[in-house]
C-alpha positions as CSV (number, residue, x, y, z in Angstrom):
1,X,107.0,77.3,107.2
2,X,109.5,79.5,109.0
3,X,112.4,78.6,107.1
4,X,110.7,78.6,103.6
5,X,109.3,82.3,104.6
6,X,112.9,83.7,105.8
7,X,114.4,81.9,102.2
8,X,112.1,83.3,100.0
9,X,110.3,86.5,101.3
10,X,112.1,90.0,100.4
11,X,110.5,92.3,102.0
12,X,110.9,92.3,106.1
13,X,107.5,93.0,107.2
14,X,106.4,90.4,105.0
15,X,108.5,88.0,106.6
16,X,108.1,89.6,110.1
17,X,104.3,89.3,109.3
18,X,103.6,85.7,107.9
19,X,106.2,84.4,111.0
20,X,104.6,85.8,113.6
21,X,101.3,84.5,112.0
22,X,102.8,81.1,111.7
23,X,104.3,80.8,115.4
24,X,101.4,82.6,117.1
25,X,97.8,80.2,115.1
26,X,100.3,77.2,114.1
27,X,97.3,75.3,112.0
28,X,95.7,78.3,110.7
29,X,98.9,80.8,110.1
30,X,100.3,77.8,108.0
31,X,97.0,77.0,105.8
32,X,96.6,80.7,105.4
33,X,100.6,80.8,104.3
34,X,100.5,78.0,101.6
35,X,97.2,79.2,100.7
36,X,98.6,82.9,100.0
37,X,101.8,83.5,101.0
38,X,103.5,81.2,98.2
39,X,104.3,82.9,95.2
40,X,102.9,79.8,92.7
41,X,103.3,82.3,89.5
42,X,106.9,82.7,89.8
43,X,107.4,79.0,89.7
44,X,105.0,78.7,87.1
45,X,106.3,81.8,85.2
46,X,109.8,80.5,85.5
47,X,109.2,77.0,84.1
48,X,107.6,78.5,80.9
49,X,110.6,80.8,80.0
50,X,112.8,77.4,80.8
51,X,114.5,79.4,83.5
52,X,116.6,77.7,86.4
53,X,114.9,78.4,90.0
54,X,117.5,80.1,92.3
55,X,116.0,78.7,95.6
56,X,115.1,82.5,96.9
57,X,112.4,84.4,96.4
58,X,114.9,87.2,95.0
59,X,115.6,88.5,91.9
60,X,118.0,87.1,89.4
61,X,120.0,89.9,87.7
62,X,121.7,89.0,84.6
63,X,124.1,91.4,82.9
64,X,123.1,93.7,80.5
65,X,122.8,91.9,76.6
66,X,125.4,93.0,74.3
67,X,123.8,95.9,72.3
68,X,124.0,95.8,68.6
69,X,122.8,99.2,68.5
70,X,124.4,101.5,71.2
71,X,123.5,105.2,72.2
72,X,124.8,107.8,70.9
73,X,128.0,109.3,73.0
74,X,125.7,112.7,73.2
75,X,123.5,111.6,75.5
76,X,126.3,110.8,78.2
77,X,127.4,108.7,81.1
78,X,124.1,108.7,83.3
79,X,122.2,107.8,80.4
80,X,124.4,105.0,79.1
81,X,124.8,103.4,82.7
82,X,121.1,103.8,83.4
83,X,120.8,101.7,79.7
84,X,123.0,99.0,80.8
85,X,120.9,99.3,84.3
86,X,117.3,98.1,82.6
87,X,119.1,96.0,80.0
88,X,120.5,93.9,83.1
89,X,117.2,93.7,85.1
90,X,115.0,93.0,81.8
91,X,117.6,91.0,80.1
92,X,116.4,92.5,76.7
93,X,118.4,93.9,74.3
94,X,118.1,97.4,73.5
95,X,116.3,98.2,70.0
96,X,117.1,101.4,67.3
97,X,114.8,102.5,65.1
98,X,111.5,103.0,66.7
99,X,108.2,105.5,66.3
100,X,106.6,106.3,69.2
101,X,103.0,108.6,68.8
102,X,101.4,110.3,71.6
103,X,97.6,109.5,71.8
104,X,95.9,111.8,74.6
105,X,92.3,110.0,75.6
106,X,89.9,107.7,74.5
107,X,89.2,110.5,72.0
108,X,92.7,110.1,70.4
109,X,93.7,106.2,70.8
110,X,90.8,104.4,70.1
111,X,90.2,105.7,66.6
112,X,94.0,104.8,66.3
113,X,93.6,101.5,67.8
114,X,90.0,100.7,65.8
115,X,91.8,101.8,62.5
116,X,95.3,99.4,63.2
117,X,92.5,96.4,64.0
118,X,90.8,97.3,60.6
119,X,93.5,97.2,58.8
120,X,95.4,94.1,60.1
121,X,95.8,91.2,57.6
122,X,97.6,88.6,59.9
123,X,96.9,89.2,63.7
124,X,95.5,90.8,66.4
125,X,96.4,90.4,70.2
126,X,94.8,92.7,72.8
127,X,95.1,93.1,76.5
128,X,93.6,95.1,78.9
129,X,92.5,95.5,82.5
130,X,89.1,97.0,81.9
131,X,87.0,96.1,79.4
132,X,83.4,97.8,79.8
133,X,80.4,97.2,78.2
134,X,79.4,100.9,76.4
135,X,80.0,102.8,73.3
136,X,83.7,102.3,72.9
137,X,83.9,98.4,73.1
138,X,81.2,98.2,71.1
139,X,84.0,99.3,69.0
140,X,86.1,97.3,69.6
141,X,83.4,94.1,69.5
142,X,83.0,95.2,66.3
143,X,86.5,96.0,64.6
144,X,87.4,92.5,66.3
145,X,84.4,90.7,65.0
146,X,85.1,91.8,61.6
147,X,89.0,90.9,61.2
148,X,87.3,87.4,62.4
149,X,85.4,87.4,59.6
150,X,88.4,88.4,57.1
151,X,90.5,85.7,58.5
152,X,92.3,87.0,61.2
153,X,93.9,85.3,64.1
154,X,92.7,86.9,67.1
155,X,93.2,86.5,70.8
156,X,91.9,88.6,73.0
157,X,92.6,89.1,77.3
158,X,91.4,90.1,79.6
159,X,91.9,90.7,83.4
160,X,89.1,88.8,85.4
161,X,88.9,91.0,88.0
162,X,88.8,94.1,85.6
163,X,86.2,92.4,83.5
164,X,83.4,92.6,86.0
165,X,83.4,96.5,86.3
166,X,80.6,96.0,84.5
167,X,77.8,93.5,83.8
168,X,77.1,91.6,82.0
169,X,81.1,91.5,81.5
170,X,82.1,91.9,78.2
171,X,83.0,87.9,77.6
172,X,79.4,86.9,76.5
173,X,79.5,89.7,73.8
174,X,83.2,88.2,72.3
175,X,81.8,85.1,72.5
176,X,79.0,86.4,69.9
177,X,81.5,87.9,67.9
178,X,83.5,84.8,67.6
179,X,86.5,86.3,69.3
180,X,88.4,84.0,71.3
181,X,88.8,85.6,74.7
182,X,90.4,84.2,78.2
183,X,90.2,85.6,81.4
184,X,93.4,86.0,84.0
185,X,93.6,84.0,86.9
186,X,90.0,84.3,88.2
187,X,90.0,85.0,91.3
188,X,88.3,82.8,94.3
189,X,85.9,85.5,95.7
190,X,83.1,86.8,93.3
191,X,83.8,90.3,93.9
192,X,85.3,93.4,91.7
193,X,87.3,95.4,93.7
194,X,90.2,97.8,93.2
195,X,92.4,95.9,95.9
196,X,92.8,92.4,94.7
197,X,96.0,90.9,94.0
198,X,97.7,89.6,91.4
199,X,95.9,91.6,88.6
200,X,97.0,91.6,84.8
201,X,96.9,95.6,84.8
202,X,98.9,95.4,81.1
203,X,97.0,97.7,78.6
204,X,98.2,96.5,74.9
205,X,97.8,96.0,71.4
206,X,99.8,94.3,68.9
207,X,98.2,94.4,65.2
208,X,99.9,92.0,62.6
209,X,103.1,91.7,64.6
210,X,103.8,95.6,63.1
211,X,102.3,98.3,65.4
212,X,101.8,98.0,68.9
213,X,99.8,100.2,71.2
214,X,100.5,100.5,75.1
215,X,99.8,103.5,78.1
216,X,97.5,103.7,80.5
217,X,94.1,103.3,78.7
218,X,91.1,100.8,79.6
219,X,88.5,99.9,77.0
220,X,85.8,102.1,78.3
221,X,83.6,105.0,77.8
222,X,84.5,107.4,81.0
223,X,88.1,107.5,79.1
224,X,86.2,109.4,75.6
225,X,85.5,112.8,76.6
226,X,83.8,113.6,74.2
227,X,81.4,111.0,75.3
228,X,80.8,113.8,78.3
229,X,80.7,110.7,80.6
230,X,79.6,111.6,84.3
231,X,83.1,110.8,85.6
232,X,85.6,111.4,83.0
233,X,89.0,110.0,83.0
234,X,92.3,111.9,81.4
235,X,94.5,109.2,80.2
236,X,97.6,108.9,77.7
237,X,98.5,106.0,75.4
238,X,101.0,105.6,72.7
239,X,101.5,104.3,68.9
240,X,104.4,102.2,68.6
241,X,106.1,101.3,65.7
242,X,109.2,99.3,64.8
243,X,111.5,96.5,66.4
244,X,110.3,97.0,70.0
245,X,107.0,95.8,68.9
246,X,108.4,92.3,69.5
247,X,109.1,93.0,72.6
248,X,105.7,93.9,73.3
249,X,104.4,90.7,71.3
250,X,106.5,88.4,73.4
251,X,104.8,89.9,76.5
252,X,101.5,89.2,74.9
253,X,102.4,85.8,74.3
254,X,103.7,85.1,77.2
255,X,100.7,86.3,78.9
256,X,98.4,83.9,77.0
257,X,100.1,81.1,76.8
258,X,100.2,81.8,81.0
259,X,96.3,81.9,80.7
260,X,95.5,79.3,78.0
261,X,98.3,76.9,77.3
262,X,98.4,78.2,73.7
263,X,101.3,79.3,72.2
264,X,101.7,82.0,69.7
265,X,104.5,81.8,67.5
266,X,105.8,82.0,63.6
267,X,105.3,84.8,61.5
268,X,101.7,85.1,61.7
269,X,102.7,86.7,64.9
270,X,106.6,87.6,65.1
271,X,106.6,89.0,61.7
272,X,110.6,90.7,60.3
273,X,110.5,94.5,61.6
274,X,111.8,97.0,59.9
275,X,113.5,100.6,61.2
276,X,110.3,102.9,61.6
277,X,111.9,106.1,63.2
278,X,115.3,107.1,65.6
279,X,113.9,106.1,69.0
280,X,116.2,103.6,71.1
281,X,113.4,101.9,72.9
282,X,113.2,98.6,75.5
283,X,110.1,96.8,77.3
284,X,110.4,96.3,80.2
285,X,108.0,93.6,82.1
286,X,107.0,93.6,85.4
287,X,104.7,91.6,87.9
288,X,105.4,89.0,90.5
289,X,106.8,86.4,88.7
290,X,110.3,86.2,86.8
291,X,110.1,90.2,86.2
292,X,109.3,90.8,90.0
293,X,110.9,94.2,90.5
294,X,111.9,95.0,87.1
295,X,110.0,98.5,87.5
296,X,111.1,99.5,90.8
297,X,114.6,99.2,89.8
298,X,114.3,101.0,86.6
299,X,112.7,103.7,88.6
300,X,115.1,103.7,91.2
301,X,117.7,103.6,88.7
302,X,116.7,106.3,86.9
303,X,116.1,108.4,90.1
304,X,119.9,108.0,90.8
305,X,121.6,109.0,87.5
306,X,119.4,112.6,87.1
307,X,121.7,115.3,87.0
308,X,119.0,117.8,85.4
309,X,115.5,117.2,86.0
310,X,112.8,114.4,87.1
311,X,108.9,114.8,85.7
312,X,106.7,112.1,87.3
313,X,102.9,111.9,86.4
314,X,101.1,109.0,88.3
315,X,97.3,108.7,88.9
316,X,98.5,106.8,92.3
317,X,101.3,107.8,94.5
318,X,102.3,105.7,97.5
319,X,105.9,104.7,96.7
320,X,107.9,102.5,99.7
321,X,110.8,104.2,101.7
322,X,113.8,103.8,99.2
323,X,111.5,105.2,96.4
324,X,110.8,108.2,98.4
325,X,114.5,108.4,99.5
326,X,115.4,108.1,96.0
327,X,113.5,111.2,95.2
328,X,114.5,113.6,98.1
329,X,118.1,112.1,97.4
330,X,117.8,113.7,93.7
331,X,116.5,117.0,95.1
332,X,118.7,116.9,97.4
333,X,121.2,116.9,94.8
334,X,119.6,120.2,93.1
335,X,118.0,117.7,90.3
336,X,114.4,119.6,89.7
337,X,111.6,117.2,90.4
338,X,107.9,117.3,89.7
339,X,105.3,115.2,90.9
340,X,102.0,115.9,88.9
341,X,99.2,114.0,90.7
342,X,95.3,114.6,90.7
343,X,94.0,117.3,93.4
344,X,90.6,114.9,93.1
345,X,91.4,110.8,93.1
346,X,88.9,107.8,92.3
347,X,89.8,105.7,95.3
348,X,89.7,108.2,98.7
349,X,91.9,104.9,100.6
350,X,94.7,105.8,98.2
351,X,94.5,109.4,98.2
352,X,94.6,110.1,101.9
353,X,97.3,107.6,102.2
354,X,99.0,109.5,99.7
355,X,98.7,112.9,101.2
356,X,100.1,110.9,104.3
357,X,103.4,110.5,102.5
358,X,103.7,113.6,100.5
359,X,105.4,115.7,103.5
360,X,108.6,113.5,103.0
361,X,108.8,114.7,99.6
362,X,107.7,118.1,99.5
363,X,110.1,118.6,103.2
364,X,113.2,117.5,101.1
365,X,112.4,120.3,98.1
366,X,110.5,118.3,95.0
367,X,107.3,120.1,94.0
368,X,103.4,118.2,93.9
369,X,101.4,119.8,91.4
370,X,98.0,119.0,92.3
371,X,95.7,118.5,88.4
372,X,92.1,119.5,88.9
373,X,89.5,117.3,87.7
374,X,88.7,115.2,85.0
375,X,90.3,112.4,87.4
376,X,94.0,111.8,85.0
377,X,95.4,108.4,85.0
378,X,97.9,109.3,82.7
379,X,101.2,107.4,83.4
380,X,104.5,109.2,82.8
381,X,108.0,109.7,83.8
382,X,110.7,112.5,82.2
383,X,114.2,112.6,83.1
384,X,116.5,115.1,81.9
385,X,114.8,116.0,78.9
386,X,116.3,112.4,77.1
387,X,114.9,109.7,78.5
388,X,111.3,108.7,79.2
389,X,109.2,105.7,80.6
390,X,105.3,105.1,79.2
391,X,103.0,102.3,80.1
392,X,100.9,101.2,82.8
393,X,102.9,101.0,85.8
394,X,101.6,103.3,89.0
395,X,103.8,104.5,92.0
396,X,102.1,102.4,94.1
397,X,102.4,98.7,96.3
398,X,100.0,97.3,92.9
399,X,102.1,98.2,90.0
400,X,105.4,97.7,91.8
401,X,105.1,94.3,93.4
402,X,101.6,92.7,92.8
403,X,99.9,93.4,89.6
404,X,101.7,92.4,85.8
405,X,103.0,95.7,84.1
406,X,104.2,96.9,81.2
407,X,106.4,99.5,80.0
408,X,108.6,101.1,77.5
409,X,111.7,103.0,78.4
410,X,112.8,105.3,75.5
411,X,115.8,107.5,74.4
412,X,115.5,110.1,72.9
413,X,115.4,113.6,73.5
414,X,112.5,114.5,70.5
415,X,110.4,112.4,72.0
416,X,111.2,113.7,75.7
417,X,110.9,117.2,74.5
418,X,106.7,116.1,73.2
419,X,106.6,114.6,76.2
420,X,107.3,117.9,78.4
421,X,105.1,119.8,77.0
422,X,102.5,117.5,77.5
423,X,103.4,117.7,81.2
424,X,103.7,121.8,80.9
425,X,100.4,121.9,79.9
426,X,99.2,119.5,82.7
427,X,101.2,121.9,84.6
428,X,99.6,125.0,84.1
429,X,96.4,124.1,85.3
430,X,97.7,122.4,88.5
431,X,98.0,123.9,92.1
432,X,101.6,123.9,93.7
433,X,101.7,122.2,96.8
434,X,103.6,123.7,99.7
435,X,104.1,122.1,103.4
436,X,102.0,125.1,104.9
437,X,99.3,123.9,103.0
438,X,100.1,120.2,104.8
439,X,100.5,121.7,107.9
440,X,97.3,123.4,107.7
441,X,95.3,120.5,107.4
442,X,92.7,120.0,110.5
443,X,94.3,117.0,113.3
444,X,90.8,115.2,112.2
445,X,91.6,114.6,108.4
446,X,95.5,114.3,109.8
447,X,94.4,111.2,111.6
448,X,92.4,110.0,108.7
449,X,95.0,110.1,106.3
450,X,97.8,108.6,108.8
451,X,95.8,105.7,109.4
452,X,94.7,104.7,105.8
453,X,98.6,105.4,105.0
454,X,98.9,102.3,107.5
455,X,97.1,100.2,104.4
456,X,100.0,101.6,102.2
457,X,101.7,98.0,101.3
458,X,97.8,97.0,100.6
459,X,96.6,99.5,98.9
């Protein structure tokens, strides 16, 4: 057990952990070490994608594809080496001609997503974390019911965890509507809980192989405000158009084939894509399997070639040590950085551990804007006015190493500039965070935060 843990484990206190468990209850650290502490879904993931195993537990980088479509020279050095960065850990080519629409809220993206699912002719494949029973998914039930009854190959999944926010879950009511549904990797325990492992957190849509939707939005009814829900939820998501909506179908497929055994192929699903604007976009995958990592890197590596300016929004802010060196480094370096994060969070574990950490940053000169309520679980990062990164990745333990992500990382400076101002007017609301305003905090609710910010790699 020793040997297979210091082989494959890449984090030290992992390793430092599951050892000392292992030497100290020999029967009991082992059985609770194969029982958890083996990463099955790598293996698994990495047999599927006909990938060789490496014998570690670490990341294989490959370099970056040959791009048939480079960046223009305008954008510069940074931005072409951070390009050949995420091409390298995603091992995806880089694709021209995309569309990329903002949706703000439930208000905005579901009407989007319900018209794309009554329109499609061919397919439909929808993932989500949350799927509650309410208004909106009766929506949803119903657009998908009804492209069932036109013909349309549809597969729907859902997180298994995430699917018992609510109850009854929202599988009986597919199954009524003859929409074939599969839940991801149930978990042992009977419970729904925010701090379970392993969770498909992936929020996306892919209608006839053509127009893809991804962000940060669940399927439920706090996320419409216009619903006046009694705890509303801010949230962005995005319309995508042209040939990086393959990329997000692969990830789809991938994901239930993972699930069900089925695969998803031909035209039906992977349709010829045409050039649907002048975004250069790429997905980028993440979780802890084959793509463990992929979205800390690109966020490290993007972190390291600002020269200009760094506009993180996160619902969820407890990055690891290099992450937060990686951002006092960039201030450091006179890049401007903002951190927009809610003054009021959903889960009070996270948020004191979070104000735990935020001296580090706010000591080395980035700013933490602090968003008053609705709660916003909007997703967002912004550097240097060019380049952007949209899904439903958090700065947190979760999104960066134990729950399945997805993202898009986009060029182009348009897009960047709709972005910002989306941010600016986030902004504007938003109360500037200063260390006297840490400092002033009583030694009580000190304590309290310090010691939840001990939970940080669980939380």
């Amino acid at each position: 057990m020793s040997a297979h843990i210091v082989l494959t484990k890449t984090d030290v206190r992992s390793a430092i952990g599951w050892a000392g468990l292992v030497w100290l209850t020999p029967f009991l650290g082992t059985a609770l070490y194969i029982s958890f502490g083996v990463n099955r879904i790598r293996r698994r993931a990495g047999r599927l994608r006909g990938r060789p195993r490496t014998g570690t537990g670490r990341k294989s980088i490959a370099p970056a594809p040959e791009d048939s479509t480079p960046l223009p020279e305008r954008y510069g050095a940074p931005v072409h080496s951070l390009a050949r960065l995420v091409g390298g850990v995603t091992r995806a080519p880089l694709t021209a001609g995309n569309a990329v629409e903002i949706l703000p809220d439930g208000d905005a993206a579901y009407p989007a997503m319900l018209e794309a699912i009554d329109g499609a002719r061919h397919s439909v494949a929808l993932a989500t974390y949350i799927f509650d029973r309410g208004r909106a998914a009766d929506g949803f039930l119903d657009a998908l019911g009804r492209a069932r009854q036109r013909g349309v190959a549809v597969r729907v999944l859902v997180d298994a965890v995430g699917a018992r926010y609510s109850r009854p879950s929202i599988f009986r009511a597919l199954a009524h509507h003859d929409v074939p549904a599969a839940r991801f990797l149930p978990p042992l325990l009977p419970l729904a809980h925010p701090y379970v492992n392993l969770r498909n957190h992936r929020k996306l849509l892919v209608v006839d192989g053509r127009v893809g939707f991804c962000g940060g939005l669940n399927i439920r009814d706090a996320c419409v405000l216009a619903y006046h829900p009694k705890e509303p939820t801010r949230d962005l998501h995005f319309r995508v158009r042209g040939p990086v909506v393959a990329q997000m179908m692969q990830a789809l497929a991938f994901d239930w084939r993972f699930t069900t055994g089925e695969r998803l192929a031909g035209h039906t699903w992977f349709p010829e894509l045409e050039a649907a604007g002048d975004i250069h976009a790429r997905g980028v995958p993440d979780g802890p399997d084959e793509d463990f990592e992929s979205f800390l890197m690109t966020l490290l590596g993007a972190l390291s070639q600002a020269t200009r300016s760094v506009r993180v929004v996160t619902p969820y802010f407890l990055p690891d040590a290099p992450l937060i060196d990686a951002l006092r480094v960039a201030a450091l370096r006179g890049v401007s950085v903002d951190i927009l994060l809610p003054a009021r969070g959903n889960l009070r574990l996270v948020q004191w551990a979070a104000t735990a950490q935020l001296g580090q940053v706010v000591g080395a000169g980035c700013r933490v804007h602090l968003t008053p309520p609705p709660f916003d679980h909007s997703k967002l990062l912004v550097v240097d006015g060019v380049w952007s990164l949209i899904g439903s990745g958090n700065w947190d333990p979760r999104s960066l190493r134990l729950n399945f992500e997805y993202l898009l990382e986009c060029y182009s400076p348009e897009l960047a500039g709709r972005l910002e101002r989306v941010v600016d007017a986030k902004q504007r609301g938003a109360h500037l965070l200063t260390p006297a305003h840490l400092d002033r905090r009583p030694l009580p609710v000190k304590l309290r935060d310090g010691v939840a910010w001990l939970a940080q790699p669980y939380l």
